[in-house]
C-alpha positions as CSV (number, residue, x, y, z in Angstrom):
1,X,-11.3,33.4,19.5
2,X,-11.1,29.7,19.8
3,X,-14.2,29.1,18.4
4,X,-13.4,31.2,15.7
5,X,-10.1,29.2,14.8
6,X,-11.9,25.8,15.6
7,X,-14.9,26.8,12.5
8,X,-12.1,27.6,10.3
9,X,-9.9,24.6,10.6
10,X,-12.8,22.7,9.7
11,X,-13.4,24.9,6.7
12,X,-10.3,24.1,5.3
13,X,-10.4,20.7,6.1
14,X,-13.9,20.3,4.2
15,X,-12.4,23.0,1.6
16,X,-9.6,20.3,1.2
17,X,-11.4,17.3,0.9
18,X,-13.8,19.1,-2.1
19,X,-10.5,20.7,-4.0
20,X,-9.2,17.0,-3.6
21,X,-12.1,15.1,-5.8
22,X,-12.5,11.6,-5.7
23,X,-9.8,8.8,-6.1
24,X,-8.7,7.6,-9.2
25,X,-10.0,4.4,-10.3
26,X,-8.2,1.2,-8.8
27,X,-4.9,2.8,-8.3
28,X,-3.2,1.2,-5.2
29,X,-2.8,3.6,-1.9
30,X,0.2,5.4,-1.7
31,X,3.3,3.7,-0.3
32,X,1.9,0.5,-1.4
33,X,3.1,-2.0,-4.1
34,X,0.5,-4.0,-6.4
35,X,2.3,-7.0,-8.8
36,X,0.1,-7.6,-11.3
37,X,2.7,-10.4,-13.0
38,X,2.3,-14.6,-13.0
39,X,2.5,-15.4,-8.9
40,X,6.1,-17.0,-8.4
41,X,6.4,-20.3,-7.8
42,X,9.4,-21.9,-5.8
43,X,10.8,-25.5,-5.9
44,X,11.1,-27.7,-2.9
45,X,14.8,-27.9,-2.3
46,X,16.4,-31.0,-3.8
47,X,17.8,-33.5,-0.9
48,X,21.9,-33.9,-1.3
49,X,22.7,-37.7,-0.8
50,X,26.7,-38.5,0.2
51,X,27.8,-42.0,-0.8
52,X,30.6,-42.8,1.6
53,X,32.9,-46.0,1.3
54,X,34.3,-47.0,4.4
């Protein structure tokens, strides 16, 4: 009986994988974010300068 079980869980795992078909094109993996925009460039902050009179 386990055998039997153990040949058909691996049917429908090769019966999914089939049904599935192949991935479509260069679509990014699921749960994953792809920016295609201009990269973002950040400024060096500017130094504050305090003239004190004593």
């Amino acid at each position: 009986m386990r055998a039997l079980s153990f040949i058909v869980a691996c049917g429908f795992l090769l019966a999914g994988s089939l049904f599935a078909g192949p991935p479509d094109g260069n679509l990014p993996g699921i749960g994953t974010f792809q920016y295609s925009g201009s990269p973002v460039t950040t400024t060096a902050p500017q130094p504050i300068v305090l003239a004190a009179r004593f």
